[in-house]
C-alpha positions as a printed Julia matrix, in Angstrom:
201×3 Matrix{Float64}:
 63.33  107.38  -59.4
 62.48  111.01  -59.91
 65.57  111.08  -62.32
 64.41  108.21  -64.27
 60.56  109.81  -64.67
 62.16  113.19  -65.72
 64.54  111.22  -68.57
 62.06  109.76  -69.39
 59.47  112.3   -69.55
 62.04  114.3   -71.97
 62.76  111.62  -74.24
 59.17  110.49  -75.06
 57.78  114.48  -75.21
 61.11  115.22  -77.76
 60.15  112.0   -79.96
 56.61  112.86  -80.28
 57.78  116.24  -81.36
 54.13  117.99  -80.9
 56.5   121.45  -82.03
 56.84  119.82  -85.37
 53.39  118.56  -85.79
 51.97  122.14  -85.48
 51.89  122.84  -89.17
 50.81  119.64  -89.46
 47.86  119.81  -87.12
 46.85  123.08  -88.47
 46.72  121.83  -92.1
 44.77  118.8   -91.17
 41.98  120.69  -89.25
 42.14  123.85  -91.23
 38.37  123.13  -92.39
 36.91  121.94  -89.45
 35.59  124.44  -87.07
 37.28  125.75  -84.2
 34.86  124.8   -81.73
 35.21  120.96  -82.91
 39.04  121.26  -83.05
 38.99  120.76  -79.23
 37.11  117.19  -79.54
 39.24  116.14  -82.27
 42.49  116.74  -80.56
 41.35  115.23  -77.29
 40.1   111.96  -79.19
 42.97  111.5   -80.91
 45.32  112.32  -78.23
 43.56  109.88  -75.79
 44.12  107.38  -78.68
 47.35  107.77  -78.73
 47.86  107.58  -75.14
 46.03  104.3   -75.35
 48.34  102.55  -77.96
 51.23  103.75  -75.9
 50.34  101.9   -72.93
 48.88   98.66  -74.42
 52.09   99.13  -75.86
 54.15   98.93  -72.84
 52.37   96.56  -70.58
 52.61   94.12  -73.71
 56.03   95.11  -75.01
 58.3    92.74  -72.9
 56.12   89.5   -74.09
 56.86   90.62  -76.9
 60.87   90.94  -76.74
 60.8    87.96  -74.99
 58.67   85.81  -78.04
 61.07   87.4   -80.54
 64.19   86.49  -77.89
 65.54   90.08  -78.11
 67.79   90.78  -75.14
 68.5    94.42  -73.57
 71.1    95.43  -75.27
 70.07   94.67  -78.65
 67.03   97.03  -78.04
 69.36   99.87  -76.09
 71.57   99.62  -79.76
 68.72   99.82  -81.76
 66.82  102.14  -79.87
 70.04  104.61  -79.72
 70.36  104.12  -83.57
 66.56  104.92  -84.24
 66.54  107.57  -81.95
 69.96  109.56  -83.33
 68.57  108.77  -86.82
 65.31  111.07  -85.75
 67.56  113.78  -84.16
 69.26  114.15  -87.19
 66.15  114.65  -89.1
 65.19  117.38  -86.23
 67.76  118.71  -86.73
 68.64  118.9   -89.82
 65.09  118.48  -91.64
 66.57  118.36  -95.33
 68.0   114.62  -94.06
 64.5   114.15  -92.37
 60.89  113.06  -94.13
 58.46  114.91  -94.55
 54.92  114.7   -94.41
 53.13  115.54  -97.46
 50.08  113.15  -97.34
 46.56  113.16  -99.6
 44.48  116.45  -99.12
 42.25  115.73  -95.97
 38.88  115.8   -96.74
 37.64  115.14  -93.61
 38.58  115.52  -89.52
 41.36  112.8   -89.06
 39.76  109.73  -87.08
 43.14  107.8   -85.6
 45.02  108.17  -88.56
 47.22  110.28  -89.18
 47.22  112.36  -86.22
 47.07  109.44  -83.39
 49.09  107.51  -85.7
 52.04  107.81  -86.66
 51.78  111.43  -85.55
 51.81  111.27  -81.95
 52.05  107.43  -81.43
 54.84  106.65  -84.28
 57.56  103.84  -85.06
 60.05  106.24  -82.36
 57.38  106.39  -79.6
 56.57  102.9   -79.5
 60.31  101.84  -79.93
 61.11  104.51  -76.94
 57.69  103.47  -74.77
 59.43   99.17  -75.77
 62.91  100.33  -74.71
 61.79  101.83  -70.65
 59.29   98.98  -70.6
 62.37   96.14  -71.46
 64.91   97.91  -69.38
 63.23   98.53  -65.87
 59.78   96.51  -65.92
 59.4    97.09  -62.45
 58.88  100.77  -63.1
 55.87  100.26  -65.64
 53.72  103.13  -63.74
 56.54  105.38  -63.48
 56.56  105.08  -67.41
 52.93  104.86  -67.26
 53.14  108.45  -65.67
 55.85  109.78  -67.6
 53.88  108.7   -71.16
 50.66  110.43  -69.57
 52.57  113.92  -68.62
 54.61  113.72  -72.19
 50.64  113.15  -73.74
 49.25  116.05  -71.22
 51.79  118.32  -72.93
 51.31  117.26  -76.21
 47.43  117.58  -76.19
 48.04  121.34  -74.5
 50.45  122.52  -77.95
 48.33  121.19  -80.13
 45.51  122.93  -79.0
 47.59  125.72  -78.95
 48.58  125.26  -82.44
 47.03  128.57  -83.93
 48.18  130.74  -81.45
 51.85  129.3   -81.06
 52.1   129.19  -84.76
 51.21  133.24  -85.0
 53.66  134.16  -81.9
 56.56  132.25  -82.65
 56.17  132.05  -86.24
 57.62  129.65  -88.58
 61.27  130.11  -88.25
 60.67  129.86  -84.62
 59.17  126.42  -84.77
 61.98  125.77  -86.8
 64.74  126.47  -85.0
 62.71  124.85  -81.12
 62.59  121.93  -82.84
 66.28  121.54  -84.14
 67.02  122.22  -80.48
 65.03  119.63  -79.35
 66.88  117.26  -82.12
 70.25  118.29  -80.04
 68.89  116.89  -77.34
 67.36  114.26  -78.6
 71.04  113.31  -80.46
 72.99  113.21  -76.96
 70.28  111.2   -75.35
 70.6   108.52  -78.52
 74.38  108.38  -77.82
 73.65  108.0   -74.45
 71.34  105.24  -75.04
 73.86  103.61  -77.58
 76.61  103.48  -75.26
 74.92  101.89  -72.69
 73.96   98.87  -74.75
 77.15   98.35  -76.27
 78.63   98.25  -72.49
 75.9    95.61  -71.92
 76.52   93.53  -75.1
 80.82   93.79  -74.55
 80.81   94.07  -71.05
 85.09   94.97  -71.56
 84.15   98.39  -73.19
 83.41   99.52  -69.43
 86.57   98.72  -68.36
């Protein structure tokens, strides 16, 4: 059980990516005072943590309305998931975020969504919830830590952005794409065993 909170824990804190959102974060807010940075990031963190959990507790109605099985989600999940460590990795294959000059704080979007809470996180948050139901506060614990951490870099954006610098966000976060990549293959392998049940043998 441990195991599966720490796997867990990994894969949702790499596919947020809260490394990669620094410049991000610090672009966003760069007008709004530092004092109301803290209340911002909070907010939208907590709305992001509440999406992901709504998310999970209603994901398997929804496989089972749209008659996905497993394995079809394990496959897809692994494909999404490898696609995204590629663009970690390799960020010229990756998109990048280049959105409308913020006038104001962000309220939800874009830093809730799709920053935090994006099309990977809610596929990944779908994927435990399908797989091992009977776990849901295990995940439910897992998405809270990953959302913990997140919240703590991204207050910490200034300051990690000034000690590492940029080439050291840079090369943390194709690292975590690495990762990210063998967990994917991981994932992918285990739903085609469970869709061609021979490949295991």
């Amino acid at each position: 059980m441990q195991h599966d909170f720490l796997s867990a824990f990994m894969v949702l804190l790499i596919v947020m990516d809260p490394l990669g959102n620094v410049p991000i974060v610090l672009s966003l807010l760069r007008d709004t005072p530092k004092q109301r940075r803290f209340l911002v990031i909070t907010r939208e963190c907590l709305f992001a943590l509440l999406i992901l959990l709504v998310f999970m507790w209603g994901g398997d109605r929804l496989l089972h309305i749209m008659h996905l099985t497993d394995a079809s989600l394990e496959i897809a999940g692994g494909v999404i998931l490898f696609l995204i460590a590629m663009g970690m990795a390799f960020p010229s294959m990756g998109v990048s975020f280049s959105g409308p000059e913020q006038e104001a704080e962000p309220m939800l979007v874009p830093l809730a969504i799709p920053m935090i809470a994006g099309p990977s996180s809610l596929a990944t948050v779908l994927l435990l919830a399908s797989r091992q139901p009977e776990r849901a506060w295990t995940w439910a614990a897992a998405i809270a830590l990953s959302m913990v951490v997140v919240w703590v870099v991204l207050l910490s954006a200034s300051g990690l952005a000034r000690r590492i610098g940029k080439s050291g966000l840079i090369a943390l976060e194709r690292l975590m794409g690495l990762l990210l990549a063998a967990m994917a293959v991981q994932m992918l392998i285990s739903g085609l065993r469970n869709a061609f049940p021979m490949i295991s043998h």
